[in-house]
C-alpha positions in Angstrom: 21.3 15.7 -6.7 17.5 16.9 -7.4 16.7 17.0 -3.4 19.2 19.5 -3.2 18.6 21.9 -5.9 17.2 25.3 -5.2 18.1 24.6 -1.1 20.2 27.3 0.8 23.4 27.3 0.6 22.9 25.7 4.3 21.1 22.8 3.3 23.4 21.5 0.5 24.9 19.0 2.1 23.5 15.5 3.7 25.9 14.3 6.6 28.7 15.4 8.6 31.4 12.6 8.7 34.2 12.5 12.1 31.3 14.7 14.2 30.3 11.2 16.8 33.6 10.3 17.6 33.4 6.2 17.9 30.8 5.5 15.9 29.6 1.8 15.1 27.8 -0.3 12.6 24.3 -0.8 13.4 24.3 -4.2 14.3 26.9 -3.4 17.2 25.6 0.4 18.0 24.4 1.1 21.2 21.0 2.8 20.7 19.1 4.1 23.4 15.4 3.2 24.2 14.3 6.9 23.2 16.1 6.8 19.6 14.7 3.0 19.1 11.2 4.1 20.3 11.7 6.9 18.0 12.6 5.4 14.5 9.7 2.8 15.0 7.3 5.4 16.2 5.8 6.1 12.4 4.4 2.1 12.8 2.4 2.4 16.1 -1.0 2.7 14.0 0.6 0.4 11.8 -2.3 -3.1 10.8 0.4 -5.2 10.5 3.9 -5.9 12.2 7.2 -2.9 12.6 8.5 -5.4 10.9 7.1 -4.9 7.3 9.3 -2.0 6.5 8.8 0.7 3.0 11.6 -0.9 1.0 10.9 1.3 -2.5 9.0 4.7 -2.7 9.2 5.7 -5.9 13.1 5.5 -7.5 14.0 5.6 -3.7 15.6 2.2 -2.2 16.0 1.7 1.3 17.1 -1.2 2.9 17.4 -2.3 7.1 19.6 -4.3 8.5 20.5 -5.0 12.5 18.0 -7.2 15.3 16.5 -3.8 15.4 15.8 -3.1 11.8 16.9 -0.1 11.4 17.3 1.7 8.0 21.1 1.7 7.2 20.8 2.1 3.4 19.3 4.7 0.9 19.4 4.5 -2.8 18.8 6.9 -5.1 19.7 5.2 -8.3 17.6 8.6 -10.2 20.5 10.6 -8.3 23.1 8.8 -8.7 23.5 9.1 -4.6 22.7 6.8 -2.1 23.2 7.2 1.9 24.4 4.9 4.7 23.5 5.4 8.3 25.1 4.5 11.3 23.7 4.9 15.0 25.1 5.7 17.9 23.1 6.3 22.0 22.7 9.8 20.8 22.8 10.8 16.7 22.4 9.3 13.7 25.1 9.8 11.1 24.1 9.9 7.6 26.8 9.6 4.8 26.6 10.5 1.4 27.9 9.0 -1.4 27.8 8.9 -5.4 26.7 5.9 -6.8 29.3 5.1 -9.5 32.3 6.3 -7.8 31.2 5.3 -4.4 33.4 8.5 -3.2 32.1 10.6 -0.3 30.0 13.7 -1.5 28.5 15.0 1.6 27.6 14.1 5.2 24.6 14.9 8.4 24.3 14.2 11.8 21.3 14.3 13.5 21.5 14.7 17.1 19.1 13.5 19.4 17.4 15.0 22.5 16.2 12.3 25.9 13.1 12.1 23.6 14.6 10.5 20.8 13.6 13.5 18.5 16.2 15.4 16.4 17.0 18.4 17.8 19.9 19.4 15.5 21.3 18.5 12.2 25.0 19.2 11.6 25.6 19.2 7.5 29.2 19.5 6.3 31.1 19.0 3.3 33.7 15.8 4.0 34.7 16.9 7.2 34.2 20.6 7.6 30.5 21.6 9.1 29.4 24.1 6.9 25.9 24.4 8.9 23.5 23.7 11.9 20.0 23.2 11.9 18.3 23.6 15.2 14.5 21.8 15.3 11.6 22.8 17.5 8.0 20.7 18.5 4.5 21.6 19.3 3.2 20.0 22.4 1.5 17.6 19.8 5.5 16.3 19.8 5.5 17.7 15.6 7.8 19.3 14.1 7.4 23.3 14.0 10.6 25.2 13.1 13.7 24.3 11.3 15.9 26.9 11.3 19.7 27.7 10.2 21.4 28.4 13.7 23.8 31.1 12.4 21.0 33.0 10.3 17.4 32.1 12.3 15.3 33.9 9.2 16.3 30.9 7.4 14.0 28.1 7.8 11.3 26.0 7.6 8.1 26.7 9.0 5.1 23.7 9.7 1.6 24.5 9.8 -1.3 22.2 11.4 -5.0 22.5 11.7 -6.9 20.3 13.3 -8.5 16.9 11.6 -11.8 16.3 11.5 -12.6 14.3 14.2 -10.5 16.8 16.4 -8.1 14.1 17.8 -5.4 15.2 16.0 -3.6 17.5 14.2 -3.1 17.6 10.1 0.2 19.5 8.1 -1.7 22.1 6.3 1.7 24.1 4.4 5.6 24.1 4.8 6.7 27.6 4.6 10.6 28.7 3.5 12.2 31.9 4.3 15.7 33.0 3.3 17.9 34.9 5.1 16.4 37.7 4.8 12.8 36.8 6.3 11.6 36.8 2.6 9.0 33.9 1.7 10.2 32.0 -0.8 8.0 28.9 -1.3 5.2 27.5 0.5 3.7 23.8 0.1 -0.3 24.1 1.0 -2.2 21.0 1.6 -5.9 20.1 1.9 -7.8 16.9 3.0 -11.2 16.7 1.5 -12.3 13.0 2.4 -8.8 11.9 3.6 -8.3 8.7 4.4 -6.3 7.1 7.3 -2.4 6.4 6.2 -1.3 3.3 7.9 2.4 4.2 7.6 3.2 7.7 7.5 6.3 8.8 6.7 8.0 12.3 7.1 7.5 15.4 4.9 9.7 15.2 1.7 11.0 18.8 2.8 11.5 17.8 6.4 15.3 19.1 7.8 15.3 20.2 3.7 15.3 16.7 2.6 17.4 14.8 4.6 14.8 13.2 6.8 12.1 12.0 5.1 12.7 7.8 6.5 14.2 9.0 9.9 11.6 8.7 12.3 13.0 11.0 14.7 11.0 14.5 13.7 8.2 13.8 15.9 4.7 13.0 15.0 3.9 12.0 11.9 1.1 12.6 9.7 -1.5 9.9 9.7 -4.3 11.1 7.1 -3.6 11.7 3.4 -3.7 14.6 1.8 -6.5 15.0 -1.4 -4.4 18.1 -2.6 -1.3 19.9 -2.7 -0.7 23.5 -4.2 2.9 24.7 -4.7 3.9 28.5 -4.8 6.9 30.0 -5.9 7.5 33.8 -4.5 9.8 35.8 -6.5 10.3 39.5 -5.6 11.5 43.0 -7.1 9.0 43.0 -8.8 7.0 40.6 -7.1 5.4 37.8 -8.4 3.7 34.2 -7.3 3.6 31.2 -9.2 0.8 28.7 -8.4 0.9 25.2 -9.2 -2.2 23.0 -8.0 -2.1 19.4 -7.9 -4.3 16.5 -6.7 -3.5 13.5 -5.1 -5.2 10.3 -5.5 -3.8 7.1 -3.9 -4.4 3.0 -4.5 -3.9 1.2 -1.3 -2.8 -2.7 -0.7 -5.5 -5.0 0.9 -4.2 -4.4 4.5 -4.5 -0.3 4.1 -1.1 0.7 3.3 -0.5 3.3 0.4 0.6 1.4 -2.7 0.5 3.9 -5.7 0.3 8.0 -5.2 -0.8 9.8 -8.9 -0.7 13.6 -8.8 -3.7 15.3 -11.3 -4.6 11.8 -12.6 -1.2 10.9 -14.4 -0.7 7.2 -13.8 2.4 6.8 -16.1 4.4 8.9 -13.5 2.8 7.3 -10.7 4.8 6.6 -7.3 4.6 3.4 -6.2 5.2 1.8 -2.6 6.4 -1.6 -2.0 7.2 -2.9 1.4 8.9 -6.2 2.8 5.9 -8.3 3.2 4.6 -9.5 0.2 1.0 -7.5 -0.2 -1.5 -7.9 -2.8 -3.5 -4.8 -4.0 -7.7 -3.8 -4.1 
């Protein structure tokens, strides 16, 4: 599973299975008006209807099902993994499983404060926890801190500056530590000429890649980045490795991100395709 490789020991995991107690399907959950306000708060600046939902991002698959729409389905056909989700008035379960033998691999819970952020994932291993991680906000309601609850010098750290028209506030690097307080990557972004993104979605790295379609991690990102640098920090001796890339993006006539190419490589390009039928500049 790629979006697990290199992670913590911590992270390895996606979903916590027997944590909620009564859990139900989504089109008989009970979910409160914070979580609902929550999942659907990535479309507020949205051009067109909530109800035009990202059904492919790349290799990614994600499907919704419910009155309220709600993802409930994640494929990762690449993988070999997809995840179910189930809702309850407080968490979100996520459930692991591999794609061939549809058995159970791993399992999260995200547990949600009055606000309807996530202020704790719970990852386990069938149905032993093996890990918490506890979340913190800014005042701008985005995510700052992710950090293991047992070990607190591992985590993830989120960096903002402000945009350019000063109303807001831009992701500018995702910092990891280990255990032992030692840097061990960093993601840096820039955004030269950004333009408006009209249906932002979460971090790829957000709770270490569990929550990049769960709308519950606060404010997202609405401006594109231009470019992205990746650095690896190794140590006795020490060394960095730098990897540069930049980002260009085609949009769909209504504004909505239909094609991402990093450093001008179009064969490998990751496309976007949503539920209403769009056609592109």
């Amino acid at each position: 599973m790629k979006i697990l490789q290199n992670l913590p020991t911590l992270t390895k995991a996606i979903i916590i299975a027997g944590m909620l107690g009564a859990c139900q399907n989504e089109k008989d959950a009970v979910v409160t008006p914070a979580a609902e306000d929550a999942q659907n708060a990535g479309y507020k600046n949205a051009k067109i209807s909530a109800d035009s939902k990202l059904i492919k991002d790349g290799k990614v698959k994600l499907e919704y099902s419910g009155p309220r729409n709600l993802l409930t389905k994640e494929t990762h056909e690449e993988g070999n993994y997809f995840i179910e989700y189930i809702y309850s008035s407080q968490a979100i379960k996520a459930t692991c499983y591999d794609l061939t033998t549809k058995m159970q691999i791993k399992t999260a819970t995200f547990i949600l404060n009055s606000s309807g952020l996530c202020a704790e994932t719970i990852f386990g291993v069938g149905y032993n926890s093996v890990g918490t991680l506890i979340h913190e906000y800014n005042d701008h309601g985005q995510l700052i801190k992710s950090y293991n609850k047992m070990a607190p010098s591992e985590r993830q750290e989120f960096k903002y500056i402000n945009s350019s028209d000063g109303k807001t506030k831009w992701l500018t690097a995702v910092e990891f530590y280990d255990k032992n307080n030692y840097k061990t990557s960093e993601i840096i972004y820039t955004y030269m000429g950004a333009k408006h993104d009209f249906y932002p979605i979460n971090h790829a790295s957000t709770a270490y890649g569990t929550g990049k379609y769960l709308s519950i991690f606060g404010t997202p990102i609405t401006h594109l980045p231009t470019a992205m640098t990746e650095k690896q920090h190794k140590y006795k001796p020490y060394k960095c490795v730098t990897t540069p890339n930049e980002l260009s993006y085609d949009f769909y006539v209504n504004g909505r991100v239909k094609l991402i190419t990093k450093n001008g490589d179009t064969y490998s390009a990751q496309e976007r395709i949503y539920s209403t039928t769009m056609a592109s500049n």
